[in-house]
N, CA, C and O atoms as CSV, one atom per row, in Angstrom:
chain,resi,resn,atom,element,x,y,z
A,1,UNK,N,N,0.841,-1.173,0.000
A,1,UNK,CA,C,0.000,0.000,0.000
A,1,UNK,C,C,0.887,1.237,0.000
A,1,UNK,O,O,1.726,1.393,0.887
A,2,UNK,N,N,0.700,2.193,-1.065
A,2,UNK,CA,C,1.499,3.277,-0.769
A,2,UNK,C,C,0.989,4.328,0.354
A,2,UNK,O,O,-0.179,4.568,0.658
A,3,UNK,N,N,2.219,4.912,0.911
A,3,UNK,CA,C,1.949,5.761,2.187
A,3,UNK,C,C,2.154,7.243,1.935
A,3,UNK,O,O,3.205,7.683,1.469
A,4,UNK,N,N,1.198,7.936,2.234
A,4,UNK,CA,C,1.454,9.270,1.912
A,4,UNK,C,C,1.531,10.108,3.320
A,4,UNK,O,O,0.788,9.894,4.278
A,5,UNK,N,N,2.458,11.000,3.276
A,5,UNK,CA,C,2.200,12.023,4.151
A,5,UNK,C,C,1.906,13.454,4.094
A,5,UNK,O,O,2.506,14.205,3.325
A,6,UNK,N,N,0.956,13.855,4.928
A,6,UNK,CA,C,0.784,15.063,4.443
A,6,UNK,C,C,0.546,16.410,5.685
A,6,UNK,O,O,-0.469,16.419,6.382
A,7,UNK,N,N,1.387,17.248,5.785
A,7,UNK,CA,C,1.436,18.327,6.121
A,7,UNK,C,C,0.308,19.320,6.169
A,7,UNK,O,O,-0.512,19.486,5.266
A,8,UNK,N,N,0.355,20.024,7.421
A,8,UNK,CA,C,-0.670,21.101,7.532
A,8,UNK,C,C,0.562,22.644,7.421
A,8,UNK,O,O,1.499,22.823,8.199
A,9,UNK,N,N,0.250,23.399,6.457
A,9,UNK,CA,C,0.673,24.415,6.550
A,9,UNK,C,C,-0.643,25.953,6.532
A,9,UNK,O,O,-1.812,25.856,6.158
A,10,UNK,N,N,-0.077,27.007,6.958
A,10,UNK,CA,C,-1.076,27.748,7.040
A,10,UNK,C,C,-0.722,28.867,6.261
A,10,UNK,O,O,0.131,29.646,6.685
A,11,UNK,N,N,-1.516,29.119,4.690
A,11,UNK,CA,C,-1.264,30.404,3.780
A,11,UNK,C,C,-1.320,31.875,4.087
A,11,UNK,O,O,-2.261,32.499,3.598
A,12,UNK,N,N,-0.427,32.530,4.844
A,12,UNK,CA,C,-0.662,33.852,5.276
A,12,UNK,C,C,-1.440,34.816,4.607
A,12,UNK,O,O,-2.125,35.644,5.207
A,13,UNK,N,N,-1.331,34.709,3.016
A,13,UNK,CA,C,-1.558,35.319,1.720
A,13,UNK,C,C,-3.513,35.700,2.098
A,13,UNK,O,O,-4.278,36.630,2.355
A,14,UNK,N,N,-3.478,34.243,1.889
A,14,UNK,CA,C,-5.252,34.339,1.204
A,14,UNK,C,C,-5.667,33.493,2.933
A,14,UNK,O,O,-6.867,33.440,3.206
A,15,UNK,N,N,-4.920,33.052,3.701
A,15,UNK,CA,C,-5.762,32.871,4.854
A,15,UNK,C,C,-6.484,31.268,4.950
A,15,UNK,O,O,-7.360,30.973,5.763
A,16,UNK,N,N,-5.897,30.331,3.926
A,16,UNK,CA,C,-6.429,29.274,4.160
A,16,UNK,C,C,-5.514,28.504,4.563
A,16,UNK,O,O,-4.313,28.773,4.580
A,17,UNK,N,N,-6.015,27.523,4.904
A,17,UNK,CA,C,-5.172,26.045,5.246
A,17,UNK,C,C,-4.482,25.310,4.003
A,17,UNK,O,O,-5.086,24.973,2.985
A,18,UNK,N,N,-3.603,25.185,4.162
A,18,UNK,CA,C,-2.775,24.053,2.747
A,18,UNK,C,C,-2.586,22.754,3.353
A,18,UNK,O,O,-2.668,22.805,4.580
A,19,UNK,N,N,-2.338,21.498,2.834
A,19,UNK,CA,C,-1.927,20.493,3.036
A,19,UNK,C,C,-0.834,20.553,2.226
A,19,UNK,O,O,-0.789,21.337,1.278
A,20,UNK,N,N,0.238,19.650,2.557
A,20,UNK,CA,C,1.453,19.249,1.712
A,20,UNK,C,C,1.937,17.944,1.634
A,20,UNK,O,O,2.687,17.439,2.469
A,21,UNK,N,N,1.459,17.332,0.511
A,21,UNK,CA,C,1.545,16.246,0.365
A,21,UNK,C,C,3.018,16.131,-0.193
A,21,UNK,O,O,3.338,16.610,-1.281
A,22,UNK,N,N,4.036,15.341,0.784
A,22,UNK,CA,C,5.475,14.927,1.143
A,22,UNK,C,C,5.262,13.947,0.478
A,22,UNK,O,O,5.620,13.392,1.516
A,23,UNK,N,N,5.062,13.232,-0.140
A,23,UNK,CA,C,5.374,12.186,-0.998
A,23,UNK,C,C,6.329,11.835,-1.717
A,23,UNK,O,O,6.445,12.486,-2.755
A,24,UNK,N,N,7.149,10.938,-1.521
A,24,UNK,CA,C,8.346,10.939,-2.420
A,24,UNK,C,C,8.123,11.272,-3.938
A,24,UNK,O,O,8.911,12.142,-4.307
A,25,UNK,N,N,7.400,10.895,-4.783
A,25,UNK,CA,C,7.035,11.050,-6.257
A,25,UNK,C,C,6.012,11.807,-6.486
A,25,UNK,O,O,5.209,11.483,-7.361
A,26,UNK,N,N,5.812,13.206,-5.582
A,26,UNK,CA,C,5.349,14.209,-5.935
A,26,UNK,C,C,6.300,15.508,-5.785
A,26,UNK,O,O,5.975,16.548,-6.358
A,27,UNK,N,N,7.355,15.443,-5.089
A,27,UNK,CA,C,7.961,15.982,-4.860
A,27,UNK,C,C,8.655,17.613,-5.689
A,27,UNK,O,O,9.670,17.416,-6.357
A,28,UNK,N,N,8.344,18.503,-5.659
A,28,UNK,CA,C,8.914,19.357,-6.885
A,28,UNK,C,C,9.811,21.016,-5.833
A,28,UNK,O,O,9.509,21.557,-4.769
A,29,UNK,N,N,10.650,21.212,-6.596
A,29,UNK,CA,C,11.417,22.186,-5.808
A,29,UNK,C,C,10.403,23.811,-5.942
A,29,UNK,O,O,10.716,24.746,-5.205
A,30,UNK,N,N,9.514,23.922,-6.696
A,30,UNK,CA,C,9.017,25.069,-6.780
A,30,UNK,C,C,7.866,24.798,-5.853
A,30,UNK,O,O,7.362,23.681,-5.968
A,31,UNK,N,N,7.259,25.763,-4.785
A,31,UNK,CA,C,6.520,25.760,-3.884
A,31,UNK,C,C,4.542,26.281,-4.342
A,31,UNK,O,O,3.369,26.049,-4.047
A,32,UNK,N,N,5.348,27.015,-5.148
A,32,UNK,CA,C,4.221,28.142,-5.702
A,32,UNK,C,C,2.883,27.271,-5.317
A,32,UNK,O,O,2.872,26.057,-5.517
A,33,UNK,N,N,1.874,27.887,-4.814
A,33,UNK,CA,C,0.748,26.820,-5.102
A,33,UNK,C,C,0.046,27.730,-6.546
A,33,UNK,O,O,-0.633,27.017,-7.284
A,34,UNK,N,N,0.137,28.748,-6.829
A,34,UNK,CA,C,-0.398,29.627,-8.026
A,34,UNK,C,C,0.137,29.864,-9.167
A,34,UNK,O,O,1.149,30.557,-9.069
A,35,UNK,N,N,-0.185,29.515,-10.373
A,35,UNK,CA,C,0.589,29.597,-11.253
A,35,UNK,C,C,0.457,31.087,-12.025
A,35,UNK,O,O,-0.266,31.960,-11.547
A,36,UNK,N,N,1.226,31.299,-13.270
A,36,UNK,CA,C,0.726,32.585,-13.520
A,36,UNK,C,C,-0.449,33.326,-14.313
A,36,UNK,O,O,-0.465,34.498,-14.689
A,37,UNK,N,N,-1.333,32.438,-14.455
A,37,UNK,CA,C,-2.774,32.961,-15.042
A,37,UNK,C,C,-3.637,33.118,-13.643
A,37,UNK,O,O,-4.826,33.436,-13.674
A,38,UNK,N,N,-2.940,32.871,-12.437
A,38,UNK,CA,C,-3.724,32.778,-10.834
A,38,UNK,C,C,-4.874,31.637,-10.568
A,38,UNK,O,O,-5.861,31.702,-9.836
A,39,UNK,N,N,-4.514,30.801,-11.227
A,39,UNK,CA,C,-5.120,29.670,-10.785
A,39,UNK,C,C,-4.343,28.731,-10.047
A,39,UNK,O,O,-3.135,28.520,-10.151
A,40,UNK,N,N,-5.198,28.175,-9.267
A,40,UNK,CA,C,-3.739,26.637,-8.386
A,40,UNK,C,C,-3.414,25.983,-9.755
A,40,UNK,O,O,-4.114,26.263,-10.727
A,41,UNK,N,N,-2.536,25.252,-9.844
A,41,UNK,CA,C,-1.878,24.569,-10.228
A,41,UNK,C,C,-2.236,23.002,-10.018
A,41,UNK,O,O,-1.907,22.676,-8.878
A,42,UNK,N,N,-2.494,22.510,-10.351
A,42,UNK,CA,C,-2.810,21.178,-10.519
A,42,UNK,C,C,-1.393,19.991,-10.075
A,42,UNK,O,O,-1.313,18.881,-9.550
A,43,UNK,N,N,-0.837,20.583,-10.406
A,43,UNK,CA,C,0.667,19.677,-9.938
A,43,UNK,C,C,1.658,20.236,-9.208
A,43,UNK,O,O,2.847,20.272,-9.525
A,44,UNK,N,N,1.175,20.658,-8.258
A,44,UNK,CA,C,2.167,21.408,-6.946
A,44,UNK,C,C,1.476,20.563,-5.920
A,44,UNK,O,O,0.396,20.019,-6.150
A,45,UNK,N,N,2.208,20.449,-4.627
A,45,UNK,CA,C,2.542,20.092,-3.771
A,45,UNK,C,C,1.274,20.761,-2.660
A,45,UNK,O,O,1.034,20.207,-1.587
A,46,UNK,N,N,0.861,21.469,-2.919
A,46,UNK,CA,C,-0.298,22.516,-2.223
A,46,UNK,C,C,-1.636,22.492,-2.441
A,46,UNK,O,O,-2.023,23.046,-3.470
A,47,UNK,N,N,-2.668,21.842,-1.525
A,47,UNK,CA,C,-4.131,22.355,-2.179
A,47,UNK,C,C,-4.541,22.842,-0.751
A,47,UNK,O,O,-3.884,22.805,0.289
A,48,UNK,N,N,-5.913,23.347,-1.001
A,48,UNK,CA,C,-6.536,24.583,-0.448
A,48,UNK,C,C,-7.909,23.435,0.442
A,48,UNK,O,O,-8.669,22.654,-0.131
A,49,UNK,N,N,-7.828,23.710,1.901
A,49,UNK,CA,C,-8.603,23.038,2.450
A,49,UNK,C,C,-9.070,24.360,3.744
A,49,UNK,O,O,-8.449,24.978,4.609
A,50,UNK,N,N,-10.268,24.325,3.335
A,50,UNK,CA,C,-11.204,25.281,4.055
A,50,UNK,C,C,-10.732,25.314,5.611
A,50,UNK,O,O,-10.752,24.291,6.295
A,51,UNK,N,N,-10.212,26.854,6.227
A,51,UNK,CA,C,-10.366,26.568,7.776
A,51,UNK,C,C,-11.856,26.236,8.305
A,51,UNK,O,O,-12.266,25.167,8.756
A,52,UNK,N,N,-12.266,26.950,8.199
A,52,UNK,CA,C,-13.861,26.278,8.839
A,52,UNK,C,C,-14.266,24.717,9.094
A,52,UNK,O,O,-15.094,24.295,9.901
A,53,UNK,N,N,-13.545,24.058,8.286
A,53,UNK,CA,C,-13.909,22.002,8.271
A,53,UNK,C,C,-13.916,22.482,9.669
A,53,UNK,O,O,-14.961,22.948,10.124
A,54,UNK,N,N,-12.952,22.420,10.323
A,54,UNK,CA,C,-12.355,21.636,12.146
A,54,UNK,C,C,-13.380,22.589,12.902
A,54,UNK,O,O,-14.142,21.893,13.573
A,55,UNK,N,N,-13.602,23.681,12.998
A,55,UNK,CA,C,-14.568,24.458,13.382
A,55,UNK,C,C,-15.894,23.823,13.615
A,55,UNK,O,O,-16.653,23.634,14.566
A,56,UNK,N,N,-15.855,23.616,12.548
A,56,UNK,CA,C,-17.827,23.175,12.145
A,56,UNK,C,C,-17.777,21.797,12.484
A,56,UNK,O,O,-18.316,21.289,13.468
A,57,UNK,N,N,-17.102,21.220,11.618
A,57,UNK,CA,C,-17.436,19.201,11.264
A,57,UNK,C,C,-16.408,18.793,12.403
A,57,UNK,O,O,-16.034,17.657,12.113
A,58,UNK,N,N,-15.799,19.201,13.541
A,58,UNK,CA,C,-14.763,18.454,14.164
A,58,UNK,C,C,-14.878,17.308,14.683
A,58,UNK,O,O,-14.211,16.273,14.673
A,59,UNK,N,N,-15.968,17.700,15.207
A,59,UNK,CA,C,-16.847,16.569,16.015
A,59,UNK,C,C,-17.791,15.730,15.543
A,59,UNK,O,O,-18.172,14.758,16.195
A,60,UNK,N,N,-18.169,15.981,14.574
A,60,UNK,CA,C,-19.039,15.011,13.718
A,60,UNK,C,C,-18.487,14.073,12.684
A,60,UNK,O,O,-19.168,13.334,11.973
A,61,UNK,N,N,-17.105,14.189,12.676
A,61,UNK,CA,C,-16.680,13.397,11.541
A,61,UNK,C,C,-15.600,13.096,12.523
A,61,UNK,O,O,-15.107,13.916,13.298
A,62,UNK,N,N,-15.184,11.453,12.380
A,62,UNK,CA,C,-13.942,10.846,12.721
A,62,UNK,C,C,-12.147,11.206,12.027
A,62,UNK,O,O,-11.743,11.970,11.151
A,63,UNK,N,N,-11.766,10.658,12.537
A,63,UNK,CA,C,-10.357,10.518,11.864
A,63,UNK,C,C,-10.180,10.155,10.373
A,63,UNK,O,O,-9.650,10.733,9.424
A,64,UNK,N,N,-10.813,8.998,10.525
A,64,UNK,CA,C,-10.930,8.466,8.787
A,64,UNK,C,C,-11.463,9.270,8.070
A,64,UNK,O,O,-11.055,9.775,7.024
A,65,UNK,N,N,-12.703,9.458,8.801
A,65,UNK,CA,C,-13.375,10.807,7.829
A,65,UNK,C,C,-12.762,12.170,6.891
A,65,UNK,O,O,-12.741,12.495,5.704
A,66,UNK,N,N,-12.314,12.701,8.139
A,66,UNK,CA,C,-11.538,13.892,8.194
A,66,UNK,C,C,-9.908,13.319,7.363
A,66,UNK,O,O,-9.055,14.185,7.560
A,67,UNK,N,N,-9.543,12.545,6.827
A,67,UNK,CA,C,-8.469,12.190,5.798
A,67,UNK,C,C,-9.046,11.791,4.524
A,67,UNK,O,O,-8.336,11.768,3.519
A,68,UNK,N,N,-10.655,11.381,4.471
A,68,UNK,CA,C,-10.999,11.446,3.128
A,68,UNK,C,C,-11.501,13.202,2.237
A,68,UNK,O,O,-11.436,13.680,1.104
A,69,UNK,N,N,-11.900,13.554,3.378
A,69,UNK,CA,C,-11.965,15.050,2.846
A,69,UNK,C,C,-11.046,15.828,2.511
A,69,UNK,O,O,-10.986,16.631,1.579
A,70,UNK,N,N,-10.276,15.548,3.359
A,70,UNK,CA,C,-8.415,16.058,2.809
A,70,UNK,C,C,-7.933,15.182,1.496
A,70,UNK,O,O,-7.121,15.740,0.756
A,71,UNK,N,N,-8.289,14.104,1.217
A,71,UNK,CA,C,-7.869,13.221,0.046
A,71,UNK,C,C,-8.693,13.914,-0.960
A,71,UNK,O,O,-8.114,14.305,-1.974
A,72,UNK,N,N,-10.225,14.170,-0.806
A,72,UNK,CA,C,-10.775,14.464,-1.636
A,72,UNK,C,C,-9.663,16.133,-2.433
A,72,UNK,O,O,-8.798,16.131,-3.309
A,73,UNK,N,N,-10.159,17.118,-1.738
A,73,UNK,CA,C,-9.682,17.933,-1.643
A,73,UNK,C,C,-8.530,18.219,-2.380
A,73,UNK,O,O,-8.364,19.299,-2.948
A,74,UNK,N,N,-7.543,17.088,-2.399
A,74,UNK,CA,C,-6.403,16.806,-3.027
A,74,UNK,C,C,-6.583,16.664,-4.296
A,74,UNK,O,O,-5.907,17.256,-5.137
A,75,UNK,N,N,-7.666,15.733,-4.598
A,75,UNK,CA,C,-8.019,15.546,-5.608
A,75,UNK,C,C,-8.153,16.033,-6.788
A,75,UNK,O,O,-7.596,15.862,-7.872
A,76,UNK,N,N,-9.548,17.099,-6.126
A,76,UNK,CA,C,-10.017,18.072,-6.476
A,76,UNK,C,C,-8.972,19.242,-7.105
A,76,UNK,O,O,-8.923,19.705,-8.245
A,77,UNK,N,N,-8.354,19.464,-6.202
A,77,UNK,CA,C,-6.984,20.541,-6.781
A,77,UNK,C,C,-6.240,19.583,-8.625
A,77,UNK,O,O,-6.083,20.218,-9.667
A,78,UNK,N,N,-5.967,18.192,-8.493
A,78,UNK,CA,C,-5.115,17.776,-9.421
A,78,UNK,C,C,-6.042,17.178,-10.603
A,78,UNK,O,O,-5.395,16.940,-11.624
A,79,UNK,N,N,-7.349,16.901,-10.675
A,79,UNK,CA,C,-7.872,16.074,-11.059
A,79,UNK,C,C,-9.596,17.158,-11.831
A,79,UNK,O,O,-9.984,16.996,-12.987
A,80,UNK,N,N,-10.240,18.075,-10.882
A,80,UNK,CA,C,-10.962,18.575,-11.636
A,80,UNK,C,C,-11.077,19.425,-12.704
A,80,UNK,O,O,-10.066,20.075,-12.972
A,81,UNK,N,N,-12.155,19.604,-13.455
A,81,UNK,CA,C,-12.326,20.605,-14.565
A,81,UNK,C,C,-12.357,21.995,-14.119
A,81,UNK,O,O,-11.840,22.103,-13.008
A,82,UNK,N,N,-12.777,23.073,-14.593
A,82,UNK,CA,C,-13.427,23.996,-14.244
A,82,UNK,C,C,-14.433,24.385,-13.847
A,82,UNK,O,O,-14.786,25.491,-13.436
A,83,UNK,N,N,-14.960,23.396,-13.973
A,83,UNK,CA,C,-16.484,23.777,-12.902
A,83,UNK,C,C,-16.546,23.068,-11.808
A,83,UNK,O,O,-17.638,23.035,-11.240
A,84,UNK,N,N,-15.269,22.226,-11.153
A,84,UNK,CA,C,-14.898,21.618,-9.725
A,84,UNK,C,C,-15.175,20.156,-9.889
A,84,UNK,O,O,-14.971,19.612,-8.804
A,85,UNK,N,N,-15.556,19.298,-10.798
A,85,UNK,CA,C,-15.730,18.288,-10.894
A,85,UNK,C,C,-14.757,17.428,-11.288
A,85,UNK,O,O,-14.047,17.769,-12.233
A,86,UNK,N,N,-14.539,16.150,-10.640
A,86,UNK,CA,C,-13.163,14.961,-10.883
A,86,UNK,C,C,-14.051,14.022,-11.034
A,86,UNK,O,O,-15.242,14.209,-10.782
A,87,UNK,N,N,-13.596,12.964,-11.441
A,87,UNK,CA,C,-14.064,11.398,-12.076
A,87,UNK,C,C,-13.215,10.824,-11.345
A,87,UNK,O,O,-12.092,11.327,-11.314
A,88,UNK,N,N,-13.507,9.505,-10.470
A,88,UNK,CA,C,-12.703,9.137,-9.244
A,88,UNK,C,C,-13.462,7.654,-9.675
A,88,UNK,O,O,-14.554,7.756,-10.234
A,89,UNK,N,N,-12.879,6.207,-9.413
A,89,UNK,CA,C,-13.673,5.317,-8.930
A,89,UNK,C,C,-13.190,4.637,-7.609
A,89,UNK,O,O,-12.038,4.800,-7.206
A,90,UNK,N,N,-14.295,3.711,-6.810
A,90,UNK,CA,C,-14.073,3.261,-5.723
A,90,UNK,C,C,-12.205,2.669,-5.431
A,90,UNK,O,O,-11.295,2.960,-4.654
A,91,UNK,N,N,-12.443,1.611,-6.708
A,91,UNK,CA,C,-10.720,0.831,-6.535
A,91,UNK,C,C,-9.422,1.851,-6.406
A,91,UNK,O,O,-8.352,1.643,-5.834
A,92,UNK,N,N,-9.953,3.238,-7.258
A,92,UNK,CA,C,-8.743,3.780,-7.100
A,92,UNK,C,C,-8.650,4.358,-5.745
A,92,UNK,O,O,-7.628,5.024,-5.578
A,93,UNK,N,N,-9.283,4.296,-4.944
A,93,UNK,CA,C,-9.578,5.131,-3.261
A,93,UNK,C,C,-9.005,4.058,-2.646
A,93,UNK,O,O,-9.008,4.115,-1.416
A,94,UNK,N,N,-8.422,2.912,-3.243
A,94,UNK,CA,C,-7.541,1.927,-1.881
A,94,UNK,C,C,-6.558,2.292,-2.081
A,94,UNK,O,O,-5.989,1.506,-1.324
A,95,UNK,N,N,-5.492,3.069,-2.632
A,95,UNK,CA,C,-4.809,3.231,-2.476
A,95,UNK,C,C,-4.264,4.574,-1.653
A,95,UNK,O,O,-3.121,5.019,-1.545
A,96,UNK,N,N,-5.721,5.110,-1.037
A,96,UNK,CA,C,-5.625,5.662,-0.388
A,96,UNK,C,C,-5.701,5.354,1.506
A,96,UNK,O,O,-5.451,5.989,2.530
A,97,UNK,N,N,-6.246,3.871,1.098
A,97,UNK,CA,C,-6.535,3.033,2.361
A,97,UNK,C,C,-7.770,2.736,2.653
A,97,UNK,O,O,-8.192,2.071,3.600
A,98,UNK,N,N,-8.629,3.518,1.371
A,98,UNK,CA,C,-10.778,3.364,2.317
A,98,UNK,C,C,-10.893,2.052,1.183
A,98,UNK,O,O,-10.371,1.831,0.090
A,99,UNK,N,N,-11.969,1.241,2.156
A,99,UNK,CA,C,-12.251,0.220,1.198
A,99,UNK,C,C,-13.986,0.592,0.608
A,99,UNK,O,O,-14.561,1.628,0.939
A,100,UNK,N,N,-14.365,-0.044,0.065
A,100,UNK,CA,C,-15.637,0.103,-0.504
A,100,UNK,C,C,-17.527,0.535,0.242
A,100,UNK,O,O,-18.546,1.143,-0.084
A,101,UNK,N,N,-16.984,-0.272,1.352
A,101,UNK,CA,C,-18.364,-0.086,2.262
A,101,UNK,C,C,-18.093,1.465,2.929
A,101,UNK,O,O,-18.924,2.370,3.004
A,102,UNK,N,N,-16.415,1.497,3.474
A,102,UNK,CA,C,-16.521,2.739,3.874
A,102,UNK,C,C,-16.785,4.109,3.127
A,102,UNK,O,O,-17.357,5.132,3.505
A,103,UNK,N,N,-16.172,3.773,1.940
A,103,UNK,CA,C,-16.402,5.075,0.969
A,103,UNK,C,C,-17.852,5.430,0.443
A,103,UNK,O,O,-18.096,6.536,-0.039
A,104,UNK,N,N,-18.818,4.412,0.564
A,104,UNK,CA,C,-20.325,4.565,0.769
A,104,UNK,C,C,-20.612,5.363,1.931
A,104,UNK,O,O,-21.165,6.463,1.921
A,105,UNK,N,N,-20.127,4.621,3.101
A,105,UNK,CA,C,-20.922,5.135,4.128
A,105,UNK,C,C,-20.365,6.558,4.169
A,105,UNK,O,O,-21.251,7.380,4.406
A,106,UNK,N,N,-18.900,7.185,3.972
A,106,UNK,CA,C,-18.445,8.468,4.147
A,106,UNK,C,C,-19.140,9.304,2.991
A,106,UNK,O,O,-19.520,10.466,3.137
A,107,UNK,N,N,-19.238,8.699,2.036
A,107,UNK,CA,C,-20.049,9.552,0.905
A,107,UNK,C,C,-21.270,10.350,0.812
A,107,UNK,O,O,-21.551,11.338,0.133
A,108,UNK,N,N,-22.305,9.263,2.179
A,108,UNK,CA,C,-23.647,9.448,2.417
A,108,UNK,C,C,-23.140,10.837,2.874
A,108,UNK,O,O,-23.205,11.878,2.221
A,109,UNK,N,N,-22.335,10.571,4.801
A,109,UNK,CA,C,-22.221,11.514,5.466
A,109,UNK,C,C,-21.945,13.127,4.886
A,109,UNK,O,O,-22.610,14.048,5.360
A,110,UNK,N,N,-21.030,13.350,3.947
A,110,UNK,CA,C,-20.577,14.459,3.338
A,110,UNK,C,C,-21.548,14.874,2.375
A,110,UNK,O,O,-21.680,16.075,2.139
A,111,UNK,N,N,-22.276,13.972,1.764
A,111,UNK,CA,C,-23.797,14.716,1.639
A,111,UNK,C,C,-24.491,15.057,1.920
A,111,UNK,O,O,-25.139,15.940,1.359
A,112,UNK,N,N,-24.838,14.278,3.449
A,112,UNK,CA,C,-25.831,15.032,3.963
A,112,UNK,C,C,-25.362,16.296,4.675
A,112,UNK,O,O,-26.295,16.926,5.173
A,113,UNK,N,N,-24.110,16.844,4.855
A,113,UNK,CA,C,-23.733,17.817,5.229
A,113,UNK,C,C,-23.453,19.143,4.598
A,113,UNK,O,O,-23.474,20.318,4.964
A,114,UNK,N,N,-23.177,18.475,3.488
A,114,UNK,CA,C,-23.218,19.007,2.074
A,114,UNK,C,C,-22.126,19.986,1.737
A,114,UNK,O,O,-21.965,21.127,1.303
A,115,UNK,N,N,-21.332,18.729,2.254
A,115,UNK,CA,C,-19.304,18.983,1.829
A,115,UNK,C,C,-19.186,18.061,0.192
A,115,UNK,O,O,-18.076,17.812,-0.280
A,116,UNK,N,N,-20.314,17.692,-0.430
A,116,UNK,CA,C,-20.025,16.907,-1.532
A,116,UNK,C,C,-21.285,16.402,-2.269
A,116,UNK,O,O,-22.178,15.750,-1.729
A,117,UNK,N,N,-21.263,16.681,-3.228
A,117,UNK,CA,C,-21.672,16.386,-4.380
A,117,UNK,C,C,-21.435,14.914,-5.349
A,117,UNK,O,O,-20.354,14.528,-5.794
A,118,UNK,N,N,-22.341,14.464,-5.462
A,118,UNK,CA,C,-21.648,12.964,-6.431
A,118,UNK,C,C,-23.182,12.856,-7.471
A,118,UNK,O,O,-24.343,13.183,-7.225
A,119,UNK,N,N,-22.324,12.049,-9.082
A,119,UNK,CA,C,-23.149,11.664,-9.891
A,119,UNK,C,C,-22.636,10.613,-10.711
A,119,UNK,O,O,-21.472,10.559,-11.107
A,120,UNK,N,N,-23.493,9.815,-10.946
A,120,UNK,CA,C,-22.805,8.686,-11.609
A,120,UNK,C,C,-21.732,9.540,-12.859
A,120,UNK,O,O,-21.766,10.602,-13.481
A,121,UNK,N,N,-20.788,8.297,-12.748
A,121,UNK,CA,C,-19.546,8.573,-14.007
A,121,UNK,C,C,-20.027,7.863,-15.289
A,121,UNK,O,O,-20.755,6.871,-15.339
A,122,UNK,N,N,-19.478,8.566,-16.339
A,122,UNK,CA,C,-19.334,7.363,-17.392
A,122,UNK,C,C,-17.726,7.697,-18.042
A,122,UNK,O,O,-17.086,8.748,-18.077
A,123,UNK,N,N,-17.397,6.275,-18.538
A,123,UNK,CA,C,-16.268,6.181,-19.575
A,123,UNK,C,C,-16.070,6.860,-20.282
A,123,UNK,O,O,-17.061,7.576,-20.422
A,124,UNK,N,N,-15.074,7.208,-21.096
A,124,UNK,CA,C,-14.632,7.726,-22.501
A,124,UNK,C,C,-15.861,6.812,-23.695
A,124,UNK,O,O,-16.524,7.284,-24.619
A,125,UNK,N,N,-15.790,5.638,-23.272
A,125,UNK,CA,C,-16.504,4.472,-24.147
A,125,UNK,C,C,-17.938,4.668,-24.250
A,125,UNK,O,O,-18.458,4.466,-25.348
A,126,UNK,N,N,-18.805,5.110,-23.056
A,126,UNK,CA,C,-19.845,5.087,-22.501
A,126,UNK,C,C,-20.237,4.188,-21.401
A,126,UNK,O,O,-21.183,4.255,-20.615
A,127,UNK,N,N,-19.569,3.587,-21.493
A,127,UNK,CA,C,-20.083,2.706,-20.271
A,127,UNK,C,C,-19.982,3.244,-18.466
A,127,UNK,O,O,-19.103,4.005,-18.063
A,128,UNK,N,N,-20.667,2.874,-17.912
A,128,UNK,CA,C,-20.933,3.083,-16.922
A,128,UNK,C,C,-19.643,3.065,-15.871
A,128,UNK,O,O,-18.951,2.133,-16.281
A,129,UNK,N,N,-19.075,3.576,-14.859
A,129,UNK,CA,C,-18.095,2.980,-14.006
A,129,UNK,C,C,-18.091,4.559,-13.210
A,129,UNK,O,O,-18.635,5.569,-13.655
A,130,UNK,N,N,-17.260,4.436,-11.818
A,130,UNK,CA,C,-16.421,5.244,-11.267
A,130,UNK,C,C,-17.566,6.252,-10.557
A,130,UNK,O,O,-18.491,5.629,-10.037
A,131,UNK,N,N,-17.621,7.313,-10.485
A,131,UNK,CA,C,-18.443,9.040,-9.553
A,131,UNK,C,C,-17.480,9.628,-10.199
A,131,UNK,O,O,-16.330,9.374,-10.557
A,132,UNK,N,N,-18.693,10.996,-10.298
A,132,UNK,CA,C,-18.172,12.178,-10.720
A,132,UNK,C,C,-17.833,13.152,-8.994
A,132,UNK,O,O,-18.729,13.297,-8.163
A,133,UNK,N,N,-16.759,13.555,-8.847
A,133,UNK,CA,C,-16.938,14.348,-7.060
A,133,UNK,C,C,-16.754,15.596,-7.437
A,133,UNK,O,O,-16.026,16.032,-8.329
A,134,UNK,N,N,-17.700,16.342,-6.450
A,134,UNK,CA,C,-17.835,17.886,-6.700
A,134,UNK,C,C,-17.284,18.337,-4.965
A,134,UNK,O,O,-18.041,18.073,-4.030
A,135,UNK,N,N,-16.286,18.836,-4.775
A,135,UNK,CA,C,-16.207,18.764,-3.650
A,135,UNK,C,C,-16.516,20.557,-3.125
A,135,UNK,O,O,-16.168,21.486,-3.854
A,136,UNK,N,N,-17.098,20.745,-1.990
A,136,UNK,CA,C,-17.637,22.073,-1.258
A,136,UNK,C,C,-16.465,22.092,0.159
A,136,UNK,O,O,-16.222,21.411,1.156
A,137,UNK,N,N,-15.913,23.483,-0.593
A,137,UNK,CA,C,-14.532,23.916,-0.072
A,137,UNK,C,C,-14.675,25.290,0.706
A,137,UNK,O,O,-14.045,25.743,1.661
A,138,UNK,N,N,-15.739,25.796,-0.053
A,138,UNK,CA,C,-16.413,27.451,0.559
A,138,UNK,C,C,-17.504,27.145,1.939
A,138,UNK,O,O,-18.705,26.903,1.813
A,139,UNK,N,N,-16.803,27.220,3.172
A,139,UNK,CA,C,-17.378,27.220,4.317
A,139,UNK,C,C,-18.013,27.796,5.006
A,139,UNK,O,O,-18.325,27.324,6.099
């Protein structure tokens, strides 16, 4: 299973929380989380995780919990379009460590809280497979 670690840093700039995912094979010497059209960057080391989560959800969401929202989140920064949406499926979330029943049951929870958005995926092919995740970052 690969192991990731990830860092809490705090953006003086704009006032949010960063994670920093230390990963050996993400690793890059430029820090920037902004590139120069002022959008994040999709392949930096930095995404943007709402201070308000620990505030609000601290107590209502576990440990596990509270590392899939940060995974999501991650995601979200490397993986969505422009209108905040990523294509994710269950198998690829073990390698984050959640197995299948849990990523249901955490999926419900963050909906009904309404940290997340989901719709069925489809293929390049058409066929059916995977969620579309919309993740809610504005607290």
């Amino acid at each position: 299973m690969l192991k990731t670690e990830i860092v809490l840093q705090v953006e003086p700039t704009t006032n949010l929380m960063r994670f920093v995912d230390s990963s050996p094979n993400t690793q890059t010497n430029d820090t920037s989380p902004i590139t120069a059209r002022g959008k994040p960057s999709k392949y930096k080391n930095f995404f943007p995780m709402p201070h308000g989560f620990e505030e609000k959800f601290g107590k209502q969401f576990n440990t596990r919990e509270k590392y899939f929202y940060t995974t999501l989140c991650r995601l979200k920064n490397r993986l969505a379009n422009d209108s905040g949406w990523f294509w994710h499926t269950d198998v690829q979330f073990k390698q984050y460590g959640f197995n299948r029943s849990k990523l249901c049951e955490m999926r419900k929870k963050f909906i009904s809280a309404g940290l997340l958005e989901t719709k069925r995926g489809h293929t390049k092919s058409g066929a059916r497979g995977g969620t579309n995740y919309k993740v809610n970052t504005d607290l």
